[in-house]
DRENNU-121360 format. One record per residue: x, y, z of N, C-alpha, C in turn; chain. Coordinates in pm, whole numbers, plus 32768, in hexadecimal, padded with zeros to 4 digits. Layout:
N
n_east,n_north,n_up,ca_east,ca_north,ca_up,c_east,c_north,c_up,vexza
X,Y,Z,X,Y,Z,X,Y,Z,A
...
END
This chain:
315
n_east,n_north,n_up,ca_east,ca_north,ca_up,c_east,c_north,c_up,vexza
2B0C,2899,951C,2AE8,290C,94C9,2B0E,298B,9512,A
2B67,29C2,94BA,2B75,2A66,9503,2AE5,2AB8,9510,A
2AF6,2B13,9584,2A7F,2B57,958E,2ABB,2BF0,957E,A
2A32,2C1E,9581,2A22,2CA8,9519,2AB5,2D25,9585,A
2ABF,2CEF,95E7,2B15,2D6E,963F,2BC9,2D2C,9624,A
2BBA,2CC4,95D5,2C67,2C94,9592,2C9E,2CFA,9530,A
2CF0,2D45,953D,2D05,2D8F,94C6,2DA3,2D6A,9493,A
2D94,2D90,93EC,2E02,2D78,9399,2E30,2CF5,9401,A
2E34,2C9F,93E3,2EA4,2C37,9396,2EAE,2C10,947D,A
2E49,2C22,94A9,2E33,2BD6,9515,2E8B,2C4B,959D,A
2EB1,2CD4,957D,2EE0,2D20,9591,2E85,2D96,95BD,A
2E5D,2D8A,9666,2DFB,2E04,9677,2E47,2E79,96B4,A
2E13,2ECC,967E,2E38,2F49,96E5,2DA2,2F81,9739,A
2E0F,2FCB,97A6,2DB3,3003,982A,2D46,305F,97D6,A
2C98,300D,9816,2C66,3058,97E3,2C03,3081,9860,A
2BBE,3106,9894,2B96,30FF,98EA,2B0E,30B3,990A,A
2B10,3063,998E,2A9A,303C,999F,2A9F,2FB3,996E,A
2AF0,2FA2,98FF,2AD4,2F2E,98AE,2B18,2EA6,98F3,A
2AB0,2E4E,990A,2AA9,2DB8,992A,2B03,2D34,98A5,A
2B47,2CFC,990A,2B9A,2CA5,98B2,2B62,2C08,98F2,A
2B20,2B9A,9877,2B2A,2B29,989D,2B4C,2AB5,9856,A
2B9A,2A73,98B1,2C0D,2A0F,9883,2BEE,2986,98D1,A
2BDB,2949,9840,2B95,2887,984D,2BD3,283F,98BA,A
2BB4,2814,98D7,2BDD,27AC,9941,2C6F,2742,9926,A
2CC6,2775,9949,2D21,26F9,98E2,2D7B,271D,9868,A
2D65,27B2,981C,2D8D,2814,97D8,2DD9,286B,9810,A
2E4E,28C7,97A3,2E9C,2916,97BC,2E57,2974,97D1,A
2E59,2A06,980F,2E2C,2A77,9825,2E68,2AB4,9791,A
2E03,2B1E,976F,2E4C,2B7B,9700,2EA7,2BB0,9736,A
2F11,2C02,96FF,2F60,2C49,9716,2F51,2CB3,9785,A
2F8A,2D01,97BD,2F2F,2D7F,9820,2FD2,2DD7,97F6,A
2F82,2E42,97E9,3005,2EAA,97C2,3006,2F17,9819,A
305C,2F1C,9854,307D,2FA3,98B9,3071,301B,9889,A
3024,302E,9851,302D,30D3,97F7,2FBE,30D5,979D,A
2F88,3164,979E,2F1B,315E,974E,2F39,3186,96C4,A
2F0A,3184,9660,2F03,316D,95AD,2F3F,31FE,9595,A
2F2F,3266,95C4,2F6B,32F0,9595,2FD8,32F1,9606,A
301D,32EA,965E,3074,32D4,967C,30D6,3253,963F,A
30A4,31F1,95ED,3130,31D6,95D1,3141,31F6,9520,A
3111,326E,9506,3149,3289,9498,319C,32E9,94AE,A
31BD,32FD,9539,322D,3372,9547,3299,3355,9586,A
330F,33C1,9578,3398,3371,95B2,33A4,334F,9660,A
33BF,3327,96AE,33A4,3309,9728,342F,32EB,974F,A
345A,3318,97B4,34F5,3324,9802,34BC,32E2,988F,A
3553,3271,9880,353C,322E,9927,34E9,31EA,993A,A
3481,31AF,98D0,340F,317A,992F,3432,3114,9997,A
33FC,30E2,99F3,33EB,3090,9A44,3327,3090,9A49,A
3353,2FCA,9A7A,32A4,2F98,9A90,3294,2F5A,9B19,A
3227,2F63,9B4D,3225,2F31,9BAC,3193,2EC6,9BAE,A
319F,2E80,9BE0,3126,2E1A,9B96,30E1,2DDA,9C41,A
3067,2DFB,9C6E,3038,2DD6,9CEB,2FC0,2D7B,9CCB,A
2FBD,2D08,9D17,2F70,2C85,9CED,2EDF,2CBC,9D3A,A
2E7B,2C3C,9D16,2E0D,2C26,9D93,2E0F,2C42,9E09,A
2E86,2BED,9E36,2EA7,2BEF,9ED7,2ECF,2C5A,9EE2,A
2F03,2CD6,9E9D,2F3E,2D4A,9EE0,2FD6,2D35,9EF7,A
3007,2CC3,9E82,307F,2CD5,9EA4,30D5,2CED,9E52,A
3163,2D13,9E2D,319D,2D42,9DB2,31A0,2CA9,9D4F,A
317E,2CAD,9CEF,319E,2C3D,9CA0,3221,2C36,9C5E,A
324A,2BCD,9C3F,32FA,2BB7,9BF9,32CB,2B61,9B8C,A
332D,2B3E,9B39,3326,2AC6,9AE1,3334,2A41,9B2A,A
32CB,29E6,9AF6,32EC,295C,9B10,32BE,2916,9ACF,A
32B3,289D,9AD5,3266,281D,9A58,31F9,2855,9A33,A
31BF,28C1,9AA4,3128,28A8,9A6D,30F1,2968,9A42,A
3151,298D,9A9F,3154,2A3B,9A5E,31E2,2A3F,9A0B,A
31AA,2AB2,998C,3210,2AA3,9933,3207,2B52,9943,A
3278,2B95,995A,3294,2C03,9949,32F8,2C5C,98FD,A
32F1,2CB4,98C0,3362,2CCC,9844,3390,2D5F,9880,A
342A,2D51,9834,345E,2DC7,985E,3415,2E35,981A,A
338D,2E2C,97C0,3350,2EB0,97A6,32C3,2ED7,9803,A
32C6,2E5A,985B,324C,2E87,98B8,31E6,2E44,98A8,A
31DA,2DF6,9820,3185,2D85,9810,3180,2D2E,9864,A
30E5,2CEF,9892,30D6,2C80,98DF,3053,2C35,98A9,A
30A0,2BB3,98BA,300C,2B2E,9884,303F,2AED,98E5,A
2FD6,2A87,991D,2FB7,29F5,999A,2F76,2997,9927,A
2FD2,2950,9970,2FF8,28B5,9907,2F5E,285F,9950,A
2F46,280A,9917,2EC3,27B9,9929,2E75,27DD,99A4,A
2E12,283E,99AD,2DD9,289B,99DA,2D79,2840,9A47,A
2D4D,2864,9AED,2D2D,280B,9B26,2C92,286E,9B6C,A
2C80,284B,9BDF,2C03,288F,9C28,2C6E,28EA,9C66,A
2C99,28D6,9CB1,2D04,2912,9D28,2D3F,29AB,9CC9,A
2D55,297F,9C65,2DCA,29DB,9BF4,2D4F,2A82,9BFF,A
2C98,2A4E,9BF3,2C5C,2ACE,9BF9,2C8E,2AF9,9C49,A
2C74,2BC3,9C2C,2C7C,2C33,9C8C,2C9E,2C8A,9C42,A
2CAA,2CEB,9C7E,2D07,2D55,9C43,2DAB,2D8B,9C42,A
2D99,2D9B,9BCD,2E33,2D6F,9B8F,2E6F,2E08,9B84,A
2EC8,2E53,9BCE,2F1B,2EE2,9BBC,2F9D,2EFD,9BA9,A
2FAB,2F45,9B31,302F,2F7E,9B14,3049,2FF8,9B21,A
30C3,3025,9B53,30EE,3085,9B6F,315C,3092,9AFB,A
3149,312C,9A97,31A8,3140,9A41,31F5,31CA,9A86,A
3260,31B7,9AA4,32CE,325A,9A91,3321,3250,9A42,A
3341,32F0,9A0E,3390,330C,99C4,33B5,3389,99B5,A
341F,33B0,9965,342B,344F,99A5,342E,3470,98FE,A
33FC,3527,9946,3419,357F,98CC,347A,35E4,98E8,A
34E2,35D9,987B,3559,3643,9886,3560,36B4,983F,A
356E,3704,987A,3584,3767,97F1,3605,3797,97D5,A
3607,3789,9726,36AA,377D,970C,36E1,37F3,9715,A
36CC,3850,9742,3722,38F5,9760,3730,3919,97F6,A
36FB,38CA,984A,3737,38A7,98F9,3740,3830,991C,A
372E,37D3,98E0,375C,372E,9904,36F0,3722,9999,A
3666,3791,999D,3632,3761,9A23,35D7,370B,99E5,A
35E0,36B5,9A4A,3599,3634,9A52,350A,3647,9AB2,A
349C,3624,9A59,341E,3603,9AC8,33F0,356E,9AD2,A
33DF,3522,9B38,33C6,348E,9B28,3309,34A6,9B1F,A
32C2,3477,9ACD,324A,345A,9AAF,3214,33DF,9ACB,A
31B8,33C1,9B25,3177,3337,9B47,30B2,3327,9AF0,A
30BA,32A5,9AA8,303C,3293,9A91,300F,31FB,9AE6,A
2F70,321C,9AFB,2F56,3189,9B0F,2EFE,3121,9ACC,A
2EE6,30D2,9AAF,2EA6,306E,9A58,2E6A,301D,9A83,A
2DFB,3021,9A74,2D9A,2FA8,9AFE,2D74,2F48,9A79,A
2D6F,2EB8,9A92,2D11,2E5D,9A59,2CCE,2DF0,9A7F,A
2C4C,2DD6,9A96,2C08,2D7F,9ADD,2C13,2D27,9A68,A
2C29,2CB5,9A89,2C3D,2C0D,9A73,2C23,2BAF,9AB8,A
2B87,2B63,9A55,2B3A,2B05,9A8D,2B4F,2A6A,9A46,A
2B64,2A19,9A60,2B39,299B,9A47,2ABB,297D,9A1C,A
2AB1,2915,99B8,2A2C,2908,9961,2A43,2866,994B,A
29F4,2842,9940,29E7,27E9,98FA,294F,27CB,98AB,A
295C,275A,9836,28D0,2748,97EE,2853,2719,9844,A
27F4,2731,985A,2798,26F9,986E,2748,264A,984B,A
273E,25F4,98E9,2727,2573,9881,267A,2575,982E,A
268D,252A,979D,2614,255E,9771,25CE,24D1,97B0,A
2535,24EF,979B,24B4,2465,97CA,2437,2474,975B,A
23F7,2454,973A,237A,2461,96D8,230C,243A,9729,A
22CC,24B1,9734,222F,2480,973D,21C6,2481,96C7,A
2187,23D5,96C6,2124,23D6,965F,209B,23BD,968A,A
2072,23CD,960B,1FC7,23A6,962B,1FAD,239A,95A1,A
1F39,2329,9592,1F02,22E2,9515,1E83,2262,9545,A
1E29,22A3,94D4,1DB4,226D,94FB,1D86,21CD,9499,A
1D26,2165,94D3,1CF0,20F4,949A,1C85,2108,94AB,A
1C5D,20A0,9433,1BC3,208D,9420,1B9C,2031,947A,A
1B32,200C,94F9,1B46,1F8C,951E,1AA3,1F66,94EC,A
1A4F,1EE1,94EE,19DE,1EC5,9514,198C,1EF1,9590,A
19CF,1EEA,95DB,1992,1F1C,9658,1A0E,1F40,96E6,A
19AB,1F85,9707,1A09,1FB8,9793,1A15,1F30,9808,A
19CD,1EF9,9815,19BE,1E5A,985D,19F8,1E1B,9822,A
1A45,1DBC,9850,1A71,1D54,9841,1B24,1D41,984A,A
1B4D,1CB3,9868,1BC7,1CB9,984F,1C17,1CCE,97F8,A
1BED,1CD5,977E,1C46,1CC2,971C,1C98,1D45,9711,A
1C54,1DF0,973E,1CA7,1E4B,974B,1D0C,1E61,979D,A
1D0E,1E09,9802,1D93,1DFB,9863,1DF4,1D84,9804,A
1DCE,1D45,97C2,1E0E,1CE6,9773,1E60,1D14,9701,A
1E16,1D7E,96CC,1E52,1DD5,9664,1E8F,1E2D,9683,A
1E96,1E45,96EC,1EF0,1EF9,9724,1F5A,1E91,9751,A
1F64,1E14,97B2,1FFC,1DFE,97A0,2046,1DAF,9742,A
201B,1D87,96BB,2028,1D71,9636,2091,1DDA,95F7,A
2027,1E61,9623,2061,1ED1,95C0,20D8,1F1B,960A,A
20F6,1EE3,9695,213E,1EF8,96C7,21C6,1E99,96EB,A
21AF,1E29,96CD,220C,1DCD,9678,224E,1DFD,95EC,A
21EA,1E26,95AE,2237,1E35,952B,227F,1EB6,952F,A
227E,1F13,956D,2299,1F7D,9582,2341,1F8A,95C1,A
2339,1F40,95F2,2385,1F16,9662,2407,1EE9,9614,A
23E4,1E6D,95D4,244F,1E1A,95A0,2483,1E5A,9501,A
2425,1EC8,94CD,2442,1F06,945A,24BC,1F81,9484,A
24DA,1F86,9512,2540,1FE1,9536,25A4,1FAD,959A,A
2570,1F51,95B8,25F8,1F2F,960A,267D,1F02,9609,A
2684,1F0A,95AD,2712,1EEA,955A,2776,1F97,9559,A
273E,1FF2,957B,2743,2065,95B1,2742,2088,9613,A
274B,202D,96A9,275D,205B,96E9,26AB,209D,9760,A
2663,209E,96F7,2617,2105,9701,256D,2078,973E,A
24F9,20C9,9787,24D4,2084,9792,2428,20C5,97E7,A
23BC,2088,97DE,232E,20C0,9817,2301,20C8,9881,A
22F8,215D,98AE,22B3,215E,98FE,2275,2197,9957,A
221F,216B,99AA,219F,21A4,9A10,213F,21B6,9978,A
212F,2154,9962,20AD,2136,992A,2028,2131,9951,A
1FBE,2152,98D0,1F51,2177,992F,1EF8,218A,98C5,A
1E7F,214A,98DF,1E07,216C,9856,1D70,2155,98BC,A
1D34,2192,986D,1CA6,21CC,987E,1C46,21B8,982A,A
1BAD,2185,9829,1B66,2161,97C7,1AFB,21B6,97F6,A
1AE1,21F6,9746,1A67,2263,9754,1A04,226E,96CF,A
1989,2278,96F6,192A,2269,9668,1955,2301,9647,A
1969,232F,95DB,1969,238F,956C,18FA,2364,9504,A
18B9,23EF,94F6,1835,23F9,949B,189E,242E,940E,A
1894,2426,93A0,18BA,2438,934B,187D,247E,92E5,A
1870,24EF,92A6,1810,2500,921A,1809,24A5,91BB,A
1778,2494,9194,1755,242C,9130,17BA,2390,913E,A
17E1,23A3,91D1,1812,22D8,91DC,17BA,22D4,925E,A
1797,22F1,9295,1736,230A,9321,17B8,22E3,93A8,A
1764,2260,93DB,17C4,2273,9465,1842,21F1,948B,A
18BB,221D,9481,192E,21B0,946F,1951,21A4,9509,A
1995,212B,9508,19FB,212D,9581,1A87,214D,956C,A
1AC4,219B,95A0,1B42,2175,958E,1BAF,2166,9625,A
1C21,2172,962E,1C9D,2141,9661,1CE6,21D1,967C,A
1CF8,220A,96BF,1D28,226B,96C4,1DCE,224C,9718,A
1E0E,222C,96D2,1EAC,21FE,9719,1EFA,2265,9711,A
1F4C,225C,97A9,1FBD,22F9,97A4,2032,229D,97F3,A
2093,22B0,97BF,2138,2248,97EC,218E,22D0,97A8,A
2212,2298,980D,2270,22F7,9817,22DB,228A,97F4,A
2347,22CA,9797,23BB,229B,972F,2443,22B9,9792,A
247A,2284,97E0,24FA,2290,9808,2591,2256,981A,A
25BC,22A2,97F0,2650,2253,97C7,2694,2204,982E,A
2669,220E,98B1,26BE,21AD,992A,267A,2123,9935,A
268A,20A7,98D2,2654,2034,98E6,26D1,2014,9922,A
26C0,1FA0,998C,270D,1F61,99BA,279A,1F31,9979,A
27F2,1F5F,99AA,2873,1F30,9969,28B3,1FA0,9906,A
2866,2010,990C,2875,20A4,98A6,2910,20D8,9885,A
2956,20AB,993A,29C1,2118,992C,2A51,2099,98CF,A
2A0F,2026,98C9,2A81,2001,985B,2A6A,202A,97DC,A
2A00,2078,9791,29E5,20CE,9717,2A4C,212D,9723,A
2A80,2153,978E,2ADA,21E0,977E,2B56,21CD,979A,A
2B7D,2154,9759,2C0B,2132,972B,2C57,218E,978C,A
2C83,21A2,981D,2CAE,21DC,9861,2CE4,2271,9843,A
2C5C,22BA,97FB,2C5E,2326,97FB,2C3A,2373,9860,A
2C72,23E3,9875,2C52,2439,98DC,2BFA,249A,98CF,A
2BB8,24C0,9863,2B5E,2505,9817,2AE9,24A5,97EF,A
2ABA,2444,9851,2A74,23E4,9819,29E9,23FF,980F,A
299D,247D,97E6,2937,24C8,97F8,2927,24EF,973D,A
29AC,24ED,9714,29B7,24FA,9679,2989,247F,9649,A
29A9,2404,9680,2998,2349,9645,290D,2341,9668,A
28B7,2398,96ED,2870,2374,96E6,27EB,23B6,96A0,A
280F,2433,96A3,27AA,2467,9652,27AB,245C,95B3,A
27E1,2422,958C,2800,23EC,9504,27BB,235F,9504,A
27B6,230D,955C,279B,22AD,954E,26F4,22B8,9566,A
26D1,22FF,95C7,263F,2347,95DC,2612,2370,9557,A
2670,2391,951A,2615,23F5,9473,25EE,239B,9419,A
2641,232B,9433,263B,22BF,93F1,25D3,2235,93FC,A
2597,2267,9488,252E,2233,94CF,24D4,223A,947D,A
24BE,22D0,948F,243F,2325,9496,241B,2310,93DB,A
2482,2303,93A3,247B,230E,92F3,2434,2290,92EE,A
245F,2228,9345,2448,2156,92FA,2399,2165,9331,A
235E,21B6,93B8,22EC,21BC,9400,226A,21EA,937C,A
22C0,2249,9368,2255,22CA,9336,224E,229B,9263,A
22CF,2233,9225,22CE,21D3,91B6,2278,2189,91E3,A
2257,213A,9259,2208,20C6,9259,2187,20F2,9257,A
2147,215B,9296,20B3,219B,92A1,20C6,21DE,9213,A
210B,2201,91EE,20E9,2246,915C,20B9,21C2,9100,A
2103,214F,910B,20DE,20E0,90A9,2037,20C0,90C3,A
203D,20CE,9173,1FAD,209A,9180,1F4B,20E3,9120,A
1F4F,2175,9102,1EFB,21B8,90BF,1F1B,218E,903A,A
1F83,2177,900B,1F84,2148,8F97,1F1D,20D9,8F8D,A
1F3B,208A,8FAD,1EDF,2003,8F97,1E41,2014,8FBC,A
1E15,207A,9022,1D88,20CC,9031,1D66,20DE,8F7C,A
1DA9,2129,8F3C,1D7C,217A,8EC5,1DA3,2119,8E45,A
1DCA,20CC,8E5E,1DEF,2046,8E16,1D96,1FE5,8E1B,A
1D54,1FF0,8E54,1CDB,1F89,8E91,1C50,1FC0,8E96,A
1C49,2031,8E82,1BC6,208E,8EA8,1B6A,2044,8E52,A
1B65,2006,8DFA,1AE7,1FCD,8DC3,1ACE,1F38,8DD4,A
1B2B,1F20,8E46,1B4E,1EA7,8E7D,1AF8,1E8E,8EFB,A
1ACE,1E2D,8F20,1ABA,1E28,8FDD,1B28,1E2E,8FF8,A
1B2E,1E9A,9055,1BB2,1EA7,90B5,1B95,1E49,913F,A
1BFB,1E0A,9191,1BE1,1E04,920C,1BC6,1E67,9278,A
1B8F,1E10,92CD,1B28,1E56,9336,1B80,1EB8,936F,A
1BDB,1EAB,9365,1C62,1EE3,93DE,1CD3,1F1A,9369,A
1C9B,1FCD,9345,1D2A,1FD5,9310,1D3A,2060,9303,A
1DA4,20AD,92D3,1DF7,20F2,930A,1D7B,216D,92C0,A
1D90,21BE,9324,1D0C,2268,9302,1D88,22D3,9299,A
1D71,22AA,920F,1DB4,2339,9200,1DF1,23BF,9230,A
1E49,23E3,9211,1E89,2486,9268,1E61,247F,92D1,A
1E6F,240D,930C,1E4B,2416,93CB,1EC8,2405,9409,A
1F35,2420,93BA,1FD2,23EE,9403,1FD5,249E,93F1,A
200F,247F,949D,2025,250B,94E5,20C4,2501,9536,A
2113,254D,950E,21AD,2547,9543,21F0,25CF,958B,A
2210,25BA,95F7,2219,261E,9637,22E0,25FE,9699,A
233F,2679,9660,23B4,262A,9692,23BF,2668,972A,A
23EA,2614,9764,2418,2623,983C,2494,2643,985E,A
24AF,26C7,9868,2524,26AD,98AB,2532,26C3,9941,A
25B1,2672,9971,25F8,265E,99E2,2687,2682,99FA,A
2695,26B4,9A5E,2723,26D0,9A8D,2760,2680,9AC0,A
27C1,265D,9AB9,2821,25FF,9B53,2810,2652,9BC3,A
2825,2618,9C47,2838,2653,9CBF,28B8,26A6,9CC4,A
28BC,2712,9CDB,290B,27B1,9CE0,28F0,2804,9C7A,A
286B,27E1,9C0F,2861,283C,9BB6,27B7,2845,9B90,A
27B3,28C0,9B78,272A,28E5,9B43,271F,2945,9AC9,A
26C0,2987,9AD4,269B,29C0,9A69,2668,2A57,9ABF,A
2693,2ADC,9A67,266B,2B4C,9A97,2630,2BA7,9A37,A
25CD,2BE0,99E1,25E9,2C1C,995F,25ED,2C96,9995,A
25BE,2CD2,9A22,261A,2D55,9A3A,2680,2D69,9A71,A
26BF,2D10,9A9A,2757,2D22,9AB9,27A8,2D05,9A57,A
2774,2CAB,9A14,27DB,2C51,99AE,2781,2C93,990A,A
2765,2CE5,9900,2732,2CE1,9868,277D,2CD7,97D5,A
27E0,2CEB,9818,2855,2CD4,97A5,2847,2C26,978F,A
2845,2BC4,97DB,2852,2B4E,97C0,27D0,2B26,97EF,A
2761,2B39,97CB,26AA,2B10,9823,26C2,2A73,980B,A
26F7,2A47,9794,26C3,29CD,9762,274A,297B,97BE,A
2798,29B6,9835,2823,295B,985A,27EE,2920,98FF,A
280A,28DA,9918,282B,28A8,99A9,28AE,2906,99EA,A
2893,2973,9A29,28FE,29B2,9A46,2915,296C,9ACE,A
2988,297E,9B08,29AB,2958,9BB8,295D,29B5,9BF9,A
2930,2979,9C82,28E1,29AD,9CCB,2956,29FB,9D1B,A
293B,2A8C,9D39,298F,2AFF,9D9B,298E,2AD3,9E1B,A
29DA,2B0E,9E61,29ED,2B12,9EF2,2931,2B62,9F31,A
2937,2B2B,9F7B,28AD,2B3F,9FC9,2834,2B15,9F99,A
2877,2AAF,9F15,27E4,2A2A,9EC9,2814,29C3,9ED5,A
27B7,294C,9ECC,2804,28B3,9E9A,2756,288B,9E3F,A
27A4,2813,9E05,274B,27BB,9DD3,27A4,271F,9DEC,A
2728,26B3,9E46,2755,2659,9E82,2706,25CD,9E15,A
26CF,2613,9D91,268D,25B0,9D6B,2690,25E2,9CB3,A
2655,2580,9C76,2668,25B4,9C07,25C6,262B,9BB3,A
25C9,268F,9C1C,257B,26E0,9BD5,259F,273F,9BA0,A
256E,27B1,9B7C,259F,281D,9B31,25EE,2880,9BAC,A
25A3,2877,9BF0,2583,2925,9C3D,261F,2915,9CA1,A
265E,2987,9CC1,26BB,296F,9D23,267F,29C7,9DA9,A
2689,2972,9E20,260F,29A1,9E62,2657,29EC,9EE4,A
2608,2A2D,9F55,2642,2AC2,9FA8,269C,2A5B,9FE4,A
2733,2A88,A019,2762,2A50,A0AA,27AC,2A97,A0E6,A
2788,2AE9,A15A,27FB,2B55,A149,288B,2B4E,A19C,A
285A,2ABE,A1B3,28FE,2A75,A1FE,2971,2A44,A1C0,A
293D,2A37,A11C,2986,29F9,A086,2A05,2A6C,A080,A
2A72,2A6D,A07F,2AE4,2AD4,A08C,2B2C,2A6A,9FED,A
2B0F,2A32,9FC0,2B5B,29F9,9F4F,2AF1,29F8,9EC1,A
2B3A,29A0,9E2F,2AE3,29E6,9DE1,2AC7,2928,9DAD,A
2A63,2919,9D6F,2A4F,2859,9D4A,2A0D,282F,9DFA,A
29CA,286D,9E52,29CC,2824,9EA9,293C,27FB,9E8F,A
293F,2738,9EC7,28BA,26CD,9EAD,2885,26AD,9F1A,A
28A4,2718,9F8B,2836,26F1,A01C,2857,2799,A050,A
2817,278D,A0ED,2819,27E1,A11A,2840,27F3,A188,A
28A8,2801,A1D1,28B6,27FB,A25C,284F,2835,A2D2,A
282C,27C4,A328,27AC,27BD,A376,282A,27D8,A3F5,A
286A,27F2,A425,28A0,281D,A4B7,28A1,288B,A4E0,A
28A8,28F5,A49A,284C,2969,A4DE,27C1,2958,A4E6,A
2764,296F,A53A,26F0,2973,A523,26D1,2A09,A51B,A
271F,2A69,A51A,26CF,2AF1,A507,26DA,2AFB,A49E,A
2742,2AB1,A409,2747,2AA8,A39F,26F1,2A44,A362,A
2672,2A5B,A33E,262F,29EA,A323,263B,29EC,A26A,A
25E9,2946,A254,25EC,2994,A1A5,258E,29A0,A171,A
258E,29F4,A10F,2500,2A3E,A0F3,24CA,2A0B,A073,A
2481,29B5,A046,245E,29B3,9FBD,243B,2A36,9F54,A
END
């Protein structure tokens, strides 16, 4: 999905200040050497000069594409590719009654980050009726419901867990005092054997959070039926053990891969992206945050170099 700083037809111009981020694995938009009221005017001589991350002049190659009008896009966009990206435009103005020539220089800064999607996880919670807080049969039934849970998604890839339930009397108006089941399990798409779901995609964060949504829909159909059959039955004996109305609670998790986090004041243009972690952060695990290092001189880095010790790292 293009984001809101793509303009016309994937074609940005220099805007100040303004942050550019480009998917993991995706072309960069366009970057135009010149700003929007300069190229509606005539321009003599230009020349571009195009300076990478590293600080070094960039050329065309497989993976930078550069045009004789100063245009530049990077072909399947990597961690390394962040930084800041500068063009240098000259050109001269003549005037036609002395042929003097003045050469005019502009410059064009654009910061370009790497992103990628966030992997999604579900946290739930949903409550039972039990008979009592004693006895076995509630350890019998929590891994029941965690069987069925289980095998109603795994055909997805997808699968339960850090499970966990709790039994507590609740007083009720006009029902007096119940037991119930208080269960909270987490929905995640890495069951064993996951990465053959992503048909050797390289974007395999798209297969999987799709397949997660798809989780979370078959989870949250099956507790909806349970209430069905609650209100289907209400003049029925229900069993001792069954599902508490509007007690399904869904809450979505996200995670980063290692070299990326989440910033919403650095990054507010993309809050909802896994951007690459900058030079002087890493993330070595899959959490959000990209955390202090001030020995990190690269951008995606997933540890921290421990050989200085006057450079320590700082959470």
């Amino acid at each position: 999905v293009m984001r809101t700083w793509v303009l016309l037809s994937a074609v940005l111009w220099c805007l100040t200040g303004e942050k550019i981020y480009v998917k993991l694995h995706q072309n960069s938009p366009v970057l135009i050497c010149m700003d929007f009221k300069l190229s509606k005017k005539e321009i003599v001589d230009p020349t571009y000069l195009w300076i990478g991350p590293n600080e070094k002049t960039l050329t065309g190659n497989n993976r930078i594409n550069i045009t004789k009008t100063g245009q530049l896009m990077v072909k399947d966009f990597l961690e390394p590719l962040s930084g800041l990206y500068t063009c240098t435009l000259s050109y001269k103005i003549v005037k036609a009654e002395t042929q003097e020539e003045k050469t005019v220089k502009k410059r064009y800064d654009f910061m370009v980050f790497a992103y990628r999607e966030p992997d999604y996880s579900y946290q739930m919670a949903v409550r039972f009726t039990t008979k009592s807080c004693i006895g076995r049969y509630n350890d019998a039934f929590f891994r029941m419901l965690k069987k069925i849970l289980d095998n109603l998604i795994s055909d997805l890839s997808c699968h339960v867990i850090e499970p966990s339930y709790k039994c507590h009397s609740v007083e009720i108006p006009e029902h007096g005092l119940i037991h119930e089941l208080f269960i909270a399990f987490q929905v995640n798409p890495f069951a064993p054997g996951w990465k053959g779901a992503c048909n050797g995609s390289v974007d395999c964060e798209d297969i999987t959070n799709r397949n997660i949504l798809q989780a979370r829909n078959r989870i949250e159909e099956f507790f909806w039926s349970q209430a069905y059959i609650f209100y289907h039955n209400f003049n029925k004996t229900l069993p001792a053990m069954h599902f508490v109305d509007h007690s399904l609670q869904v809450v979505r998790l996200d995670s980063c891969r290692p070299g990326f986090g989440k910033d919403d004041g650095l990054h507010s243009n993309c809050a909802s992206c896994c951007v690459v972690c900058s030079p002087a952060t890493f993330s070595p695990d899959v959490g959000v945050i990209c955390q202090t290092c001030v020995s990190v001189l690269i951008y995606g880095a997933k540890s921290c170099p421990t050989s200085n010790k006057n450079q320590p790292c700082e959470d």
